[in-house]
C-alpha positions as a Python dict, from the first residue, in 0.01 Angstrom:
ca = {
    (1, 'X'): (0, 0, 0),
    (2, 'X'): (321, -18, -151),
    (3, 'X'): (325, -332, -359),
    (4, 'X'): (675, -470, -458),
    (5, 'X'): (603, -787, -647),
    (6, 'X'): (989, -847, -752),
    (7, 'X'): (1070, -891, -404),
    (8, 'X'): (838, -1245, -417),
    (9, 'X'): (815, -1536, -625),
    (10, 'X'): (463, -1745, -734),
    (11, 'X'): (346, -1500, -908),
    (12, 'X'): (217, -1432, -1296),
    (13, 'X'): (478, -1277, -1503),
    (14, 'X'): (445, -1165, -1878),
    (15, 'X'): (764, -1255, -2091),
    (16, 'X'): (879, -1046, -2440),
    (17, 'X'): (1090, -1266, -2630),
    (18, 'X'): (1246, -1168, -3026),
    (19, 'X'): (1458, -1368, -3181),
    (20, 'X'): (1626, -1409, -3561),
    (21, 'X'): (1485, -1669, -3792),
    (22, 'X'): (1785, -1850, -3760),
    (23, 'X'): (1744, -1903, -3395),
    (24, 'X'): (1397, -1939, -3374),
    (25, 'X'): (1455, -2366, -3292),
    (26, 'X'): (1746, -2254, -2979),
    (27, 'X'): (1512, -1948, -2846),
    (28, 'X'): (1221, -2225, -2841),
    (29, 'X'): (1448, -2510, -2641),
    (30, 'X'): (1598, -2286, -2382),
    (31, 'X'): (1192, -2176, -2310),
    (32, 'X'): (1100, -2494, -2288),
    (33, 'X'): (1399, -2566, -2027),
    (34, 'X'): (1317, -2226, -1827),
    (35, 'X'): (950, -2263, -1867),
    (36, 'X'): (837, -2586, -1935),
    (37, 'X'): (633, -2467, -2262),
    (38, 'X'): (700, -2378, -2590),
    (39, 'X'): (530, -2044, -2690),
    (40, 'X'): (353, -2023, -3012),
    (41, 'X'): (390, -1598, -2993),
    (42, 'X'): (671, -1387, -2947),
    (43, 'X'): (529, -1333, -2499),
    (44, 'X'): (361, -1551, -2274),
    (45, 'X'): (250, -1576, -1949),
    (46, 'X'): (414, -1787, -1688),
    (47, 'X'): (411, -1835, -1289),
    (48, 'X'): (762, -1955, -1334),
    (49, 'X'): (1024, -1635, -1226),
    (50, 'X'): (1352, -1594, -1443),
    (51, 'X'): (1552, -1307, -1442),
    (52, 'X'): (1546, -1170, -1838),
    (53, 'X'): (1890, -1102, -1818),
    (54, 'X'): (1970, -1462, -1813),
    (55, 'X'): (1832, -1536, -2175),
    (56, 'X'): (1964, -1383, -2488),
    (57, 'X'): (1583, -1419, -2632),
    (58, 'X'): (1370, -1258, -2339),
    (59, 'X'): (1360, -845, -2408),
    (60, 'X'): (1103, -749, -2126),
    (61, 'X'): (927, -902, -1788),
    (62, 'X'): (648, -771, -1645),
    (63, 'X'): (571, -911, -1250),
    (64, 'X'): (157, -867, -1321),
    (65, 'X'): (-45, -697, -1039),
    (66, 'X'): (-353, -632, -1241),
    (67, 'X'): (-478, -743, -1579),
    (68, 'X'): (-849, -624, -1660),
    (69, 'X'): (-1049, -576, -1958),
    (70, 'X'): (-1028, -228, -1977),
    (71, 'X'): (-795, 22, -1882),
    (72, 'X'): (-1030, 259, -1680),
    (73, 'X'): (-1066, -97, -1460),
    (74, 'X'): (-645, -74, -1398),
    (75, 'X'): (-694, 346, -1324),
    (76, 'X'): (-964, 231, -1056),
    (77, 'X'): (-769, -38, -944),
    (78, 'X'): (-449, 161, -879),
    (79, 'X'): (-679, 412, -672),
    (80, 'X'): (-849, 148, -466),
    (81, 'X'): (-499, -9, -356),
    (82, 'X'): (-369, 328, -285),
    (83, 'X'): (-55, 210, -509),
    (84, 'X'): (273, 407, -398),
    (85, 'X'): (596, 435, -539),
    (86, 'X'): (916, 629, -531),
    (87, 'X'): (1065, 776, -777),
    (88, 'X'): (885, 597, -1065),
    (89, 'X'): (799, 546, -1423),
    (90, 'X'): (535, 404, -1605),
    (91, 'X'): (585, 321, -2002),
    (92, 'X'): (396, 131, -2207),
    (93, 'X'): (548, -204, -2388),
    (94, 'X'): (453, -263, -2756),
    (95, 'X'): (403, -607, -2878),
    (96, 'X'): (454, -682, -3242),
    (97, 'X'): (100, -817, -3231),
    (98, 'X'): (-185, -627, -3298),
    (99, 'X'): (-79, -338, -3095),
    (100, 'X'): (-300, -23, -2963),
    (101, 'X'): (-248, 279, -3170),
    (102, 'X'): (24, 521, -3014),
    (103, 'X'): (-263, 786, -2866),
    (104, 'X'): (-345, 527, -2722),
    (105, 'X'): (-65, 389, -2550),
    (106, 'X'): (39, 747, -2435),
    (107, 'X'): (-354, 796, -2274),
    (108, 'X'): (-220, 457, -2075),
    (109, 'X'): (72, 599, -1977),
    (110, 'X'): (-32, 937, -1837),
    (111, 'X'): (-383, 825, -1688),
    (112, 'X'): (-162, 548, -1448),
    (113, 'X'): (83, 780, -1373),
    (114, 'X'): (-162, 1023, -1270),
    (115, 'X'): (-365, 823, -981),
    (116, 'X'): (-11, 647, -863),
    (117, 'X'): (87, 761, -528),
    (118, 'X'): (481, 908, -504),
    (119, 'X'): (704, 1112, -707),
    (120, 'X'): (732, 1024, -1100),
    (121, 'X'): (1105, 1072, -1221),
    (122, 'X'): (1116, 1043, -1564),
    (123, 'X'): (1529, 1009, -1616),
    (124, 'X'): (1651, 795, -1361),
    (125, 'X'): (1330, 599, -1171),
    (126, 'X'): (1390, 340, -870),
    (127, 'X'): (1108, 139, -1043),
    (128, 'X'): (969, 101, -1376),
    (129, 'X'): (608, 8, -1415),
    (130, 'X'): (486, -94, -1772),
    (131, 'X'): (137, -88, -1912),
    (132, 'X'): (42, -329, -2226),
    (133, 'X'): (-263, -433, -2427),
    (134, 'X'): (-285, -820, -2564),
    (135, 'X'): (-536, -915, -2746),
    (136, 'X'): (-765, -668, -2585),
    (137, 'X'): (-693, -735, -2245),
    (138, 'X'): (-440, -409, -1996),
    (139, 'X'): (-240, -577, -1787),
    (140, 'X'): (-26, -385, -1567),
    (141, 'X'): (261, -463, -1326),
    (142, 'X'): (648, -399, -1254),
    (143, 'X'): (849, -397, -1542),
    (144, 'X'): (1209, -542, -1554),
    (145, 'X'): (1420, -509, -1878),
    (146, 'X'): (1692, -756, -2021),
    (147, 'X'): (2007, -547, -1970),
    (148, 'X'): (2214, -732, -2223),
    (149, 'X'): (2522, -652, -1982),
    (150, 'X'): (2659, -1010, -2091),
    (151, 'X'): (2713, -835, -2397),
    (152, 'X'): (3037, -670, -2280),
    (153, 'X'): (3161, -1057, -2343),
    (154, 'X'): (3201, -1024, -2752),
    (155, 'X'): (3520, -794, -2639),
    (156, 'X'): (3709, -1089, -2519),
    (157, 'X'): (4067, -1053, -2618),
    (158, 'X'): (4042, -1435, -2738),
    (159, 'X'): (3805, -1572, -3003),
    (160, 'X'): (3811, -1808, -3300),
    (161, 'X'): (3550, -1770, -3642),
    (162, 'X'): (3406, -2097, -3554),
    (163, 'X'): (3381, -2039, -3194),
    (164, 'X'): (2969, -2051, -3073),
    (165, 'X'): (2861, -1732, -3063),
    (166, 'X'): (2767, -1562, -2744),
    (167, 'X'): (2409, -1599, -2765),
    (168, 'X'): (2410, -1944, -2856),
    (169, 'X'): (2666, -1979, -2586),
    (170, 'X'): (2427, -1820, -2341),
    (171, 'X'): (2125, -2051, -2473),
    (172, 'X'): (2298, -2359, -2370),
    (173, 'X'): (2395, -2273, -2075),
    (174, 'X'): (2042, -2215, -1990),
    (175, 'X'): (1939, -2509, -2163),
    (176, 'X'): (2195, -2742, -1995),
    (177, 'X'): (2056, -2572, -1625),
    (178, 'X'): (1779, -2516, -1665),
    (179, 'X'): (1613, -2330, -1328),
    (180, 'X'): (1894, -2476, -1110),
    (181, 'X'): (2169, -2254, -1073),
    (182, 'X'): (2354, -2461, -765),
    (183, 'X'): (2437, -2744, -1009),
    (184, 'X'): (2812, -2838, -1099),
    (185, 'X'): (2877, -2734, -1504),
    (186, 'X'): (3165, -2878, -1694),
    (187, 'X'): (3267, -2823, -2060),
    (188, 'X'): (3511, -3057, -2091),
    (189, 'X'): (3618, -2930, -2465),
    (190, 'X'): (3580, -2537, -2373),
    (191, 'X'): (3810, -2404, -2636),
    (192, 'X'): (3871, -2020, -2597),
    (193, 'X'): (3596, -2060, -2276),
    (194, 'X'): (3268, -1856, -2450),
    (195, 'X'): (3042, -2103, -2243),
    (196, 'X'): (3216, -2067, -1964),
    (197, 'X'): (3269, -1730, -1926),
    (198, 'X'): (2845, -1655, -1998),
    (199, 'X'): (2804, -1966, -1704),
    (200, 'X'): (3039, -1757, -1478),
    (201, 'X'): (2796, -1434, -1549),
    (202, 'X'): (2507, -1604, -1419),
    (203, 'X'): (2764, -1756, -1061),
    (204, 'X'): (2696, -2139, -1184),
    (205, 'X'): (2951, -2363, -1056),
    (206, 'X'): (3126, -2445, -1358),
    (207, 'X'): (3459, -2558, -1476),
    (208, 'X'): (3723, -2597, -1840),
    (209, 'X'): (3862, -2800, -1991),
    (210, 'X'): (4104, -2785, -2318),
    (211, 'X'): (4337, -3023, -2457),
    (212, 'X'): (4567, -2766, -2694),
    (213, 'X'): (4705, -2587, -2401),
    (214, 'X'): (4787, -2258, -2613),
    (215, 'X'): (4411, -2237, -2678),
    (216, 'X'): (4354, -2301, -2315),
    (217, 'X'): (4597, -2026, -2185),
    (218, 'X'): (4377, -1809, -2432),
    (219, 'X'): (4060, -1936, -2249),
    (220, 'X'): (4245, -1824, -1919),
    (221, 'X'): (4333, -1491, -2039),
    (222, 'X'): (3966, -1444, -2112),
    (223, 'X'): (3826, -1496, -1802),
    (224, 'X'): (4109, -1268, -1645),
    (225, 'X'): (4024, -1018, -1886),
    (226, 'X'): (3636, -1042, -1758),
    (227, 'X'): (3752, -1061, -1374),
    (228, 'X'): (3670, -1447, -1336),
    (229, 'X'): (3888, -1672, -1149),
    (230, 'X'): (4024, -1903, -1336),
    (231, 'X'): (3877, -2278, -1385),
    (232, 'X'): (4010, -2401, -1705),
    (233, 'X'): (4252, -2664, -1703),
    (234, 'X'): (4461, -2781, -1974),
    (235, 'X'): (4459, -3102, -2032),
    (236, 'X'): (4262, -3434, -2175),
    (237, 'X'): (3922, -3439, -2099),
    (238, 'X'): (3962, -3843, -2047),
    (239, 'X'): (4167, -3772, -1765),
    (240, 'X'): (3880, -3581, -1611),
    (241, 'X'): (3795, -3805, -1225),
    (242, 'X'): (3567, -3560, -1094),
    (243, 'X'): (3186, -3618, -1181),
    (244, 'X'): (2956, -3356, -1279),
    (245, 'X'): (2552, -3299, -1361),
    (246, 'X'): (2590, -3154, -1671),
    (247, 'X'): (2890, -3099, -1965),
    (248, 'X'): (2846, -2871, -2233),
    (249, 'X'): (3021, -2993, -2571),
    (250, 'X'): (3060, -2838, -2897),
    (251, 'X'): (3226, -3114, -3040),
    (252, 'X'): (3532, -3071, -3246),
    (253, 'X'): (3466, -3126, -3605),
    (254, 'X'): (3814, -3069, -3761),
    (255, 'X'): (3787, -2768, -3924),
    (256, 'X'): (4148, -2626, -3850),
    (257, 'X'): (4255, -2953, -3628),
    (258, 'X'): (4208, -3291, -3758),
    (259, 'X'): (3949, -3528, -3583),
    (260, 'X'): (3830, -3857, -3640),
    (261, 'X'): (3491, -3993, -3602),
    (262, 'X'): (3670, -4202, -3342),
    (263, 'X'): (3795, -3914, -3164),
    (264, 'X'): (3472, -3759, -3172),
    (265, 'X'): (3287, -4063, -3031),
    (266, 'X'): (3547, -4114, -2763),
    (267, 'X'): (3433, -3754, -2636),
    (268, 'X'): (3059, -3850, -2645),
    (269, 'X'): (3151, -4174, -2452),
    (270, 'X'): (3401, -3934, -2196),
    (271, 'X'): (3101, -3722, -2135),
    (272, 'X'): (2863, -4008, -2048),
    (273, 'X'): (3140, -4083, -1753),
    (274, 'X'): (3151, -3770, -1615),
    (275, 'X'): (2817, -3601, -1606),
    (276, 'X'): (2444, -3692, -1562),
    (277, 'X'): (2338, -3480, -1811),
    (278, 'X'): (2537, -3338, -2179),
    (279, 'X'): (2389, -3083, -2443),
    (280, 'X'): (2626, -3133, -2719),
    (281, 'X'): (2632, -2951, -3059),
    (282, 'X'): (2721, -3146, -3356),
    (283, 'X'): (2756, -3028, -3749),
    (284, 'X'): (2566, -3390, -3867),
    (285, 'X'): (2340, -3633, -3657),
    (286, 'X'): (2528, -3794, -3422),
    (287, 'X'): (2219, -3951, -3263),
    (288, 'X'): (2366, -4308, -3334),
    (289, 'X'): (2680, -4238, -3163),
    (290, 'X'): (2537, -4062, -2876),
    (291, 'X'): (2279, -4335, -2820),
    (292, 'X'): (2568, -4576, -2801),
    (293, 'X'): (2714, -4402, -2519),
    (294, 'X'): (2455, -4450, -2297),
    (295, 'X'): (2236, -4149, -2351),
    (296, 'X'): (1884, -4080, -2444),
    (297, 'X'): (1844, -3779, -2626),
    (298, 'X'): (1502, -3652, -2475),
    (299, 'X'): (1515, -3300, -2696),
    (300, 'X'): (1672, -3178, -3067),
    (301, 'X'): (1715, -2818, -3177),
    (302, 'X'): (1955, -2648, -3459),
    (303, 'X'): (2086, -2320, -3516),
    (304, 'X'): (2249, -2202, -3839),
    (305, 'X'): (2519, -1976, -3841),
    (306, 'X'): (2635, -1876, -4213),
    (307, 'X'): (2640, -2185, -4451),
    (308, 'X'): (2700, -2428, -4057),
    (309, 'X'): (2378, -2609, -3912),
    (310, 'X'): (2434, -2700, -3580),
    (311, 'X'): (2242, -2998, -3436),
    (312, 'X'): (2206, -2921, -3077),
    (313, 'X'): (2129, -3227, -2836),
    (314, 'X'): (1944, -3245, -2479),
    (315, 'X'): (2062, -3594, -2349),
    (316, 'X'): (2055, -3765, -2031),
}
């Protein structure tokens, strides 16, 4: 039986998330979003798949096909399925909590690869399989890795020192989308197009929008420079007809371009026009203002970048 629980959904998965103190709040709102739970330790368990690449917080996956109390009852189980593989690997994932000793987690390795049906290769497997203790419990399943390919993104020819960075960039998106890649994405004040471009990674219908139309060719040289088509527009963002679920804002606070309060509100009002659904990031509470458009703000999060605190906003 050759078992190939990536190929099907419903199952349990274990997720490895690490973050740094500073984005402890952002790495537990985009879980919540993905998984609908807010994890008190750095994995969980879920029956909810999402692919680890997506997240900037998620290290590891494993899709579980056993968890027992002992690892002798895994080795047994492995024989009595006849697993089977190709070409395969099995290495062991360490937890930062109370982990096995490393003889230990070797002995794991090597006894599962022993009894697994199929040719081990060590350099360049067709499957990974990974092997963990928690809290005394082996559980044992296919293992998928966070590839961190979005990463290639900090090389954009573009960027600006107060531009979002690209993990927080990433977050939001994920935040703002939650498990529903087919909706329609706007960021209607997308500057040199960070969000954008990590929205394009993940093939979520998304569009620009930029009012300083030098900054906006910039945003368009980006996403040529990645291989995206181009969807950023230059122009005003009240001009926008075209509705949308969700905008992404990180509202302009006047650090190298004057803005007004009133300018600033007018954007929070243009956003409740065009889209269902806004995650905005603010440098104060703007609660009262955002309230006033119309919105409810159902979740708050910040993330601090330097001497900055941004106040991040899930309202519908």
């Amino acid at each position: 039986m050759n078992k190939n629980i990536l190929n099907f959904k419903g199952e349990k998965y274990l997720y490895v998330i690490n973050y740094p103190k500073s984005e402890e709040s952002l790495c537990n709102m985009e879980m919540k979003c993905l998984f609908k739970k807010t994890p008190d330790k750095k994995y969980f368990f879920s029956n909810c798949y999402v692919n680890p690449s997506r997240s900037p917080f998620i290290k590891d996956m494993v899709s579980v096909i056993y968890e027992e109390n002992s690892l002798e009852n895994i080795v047994n189980k492995v024989i009595e399925d006849n697993l089977s593989y190709d070409d395969f690997k099995v290495c062991y994932i360490k937890l930062e909590d109370g982990d096995i000793s490393y003889e230990e987690r070797l002995r794991s390795v090597r006894e599962i690869g022993l009894v697994i049906n199929g040719q081990s290769e060590m350099h360049n497997p067709k499957i990974t399989l990974g092997i963990t203790n928690i809290d005394g419990k082996w559980v044992f399943g296919e293992y998928k890795r966070n590839n961190f390919a979005w990463h290639i993104h900090d090389t954009k020819p573009y960027s600006y020192s107060n531009s979002l960075s690209l993990r927080v960039a990433r977050a939001l998106v994920n935040i703002a989308v939650e498990n529903n890649l087919n909706c329609k994405l706007i960021d209607p004040c997308c500057g040199v197009g960070t969000v954008v471009i990590e929205a394009l990674s993940m093939d979520i219908d998304v569009k620009g929008c930029e009012i300083n139309n030098s900054i906006a060719e910039n945003a368009k040289r980006n996403l040529e420079f990645f291989g995206y088509e181009n969807v950023i527009t230059s122009g005003d963002m009240h001009k926008i007809k075209e509705k949308y679920d969700i905008a992404i804002i990180d509202l302009p606070y006047g650090l190298f371009t004057k803005t007004t309060l009133n300018e600033q509100r007018a954007l929070i009002k243009g956003a409740r026009r065009i889209s269902d659904k806004l995650v905005i990031v603010t440098l104060e509470d703007m609660s009262k203002y955002i309230e006033d458009a119309g919105f409810n703000i159902v979740d708050t999060c910040y993330v601090c970048k330097g001497k900055f605190k941004r106040h991040i906003s899930i309202c519908k």
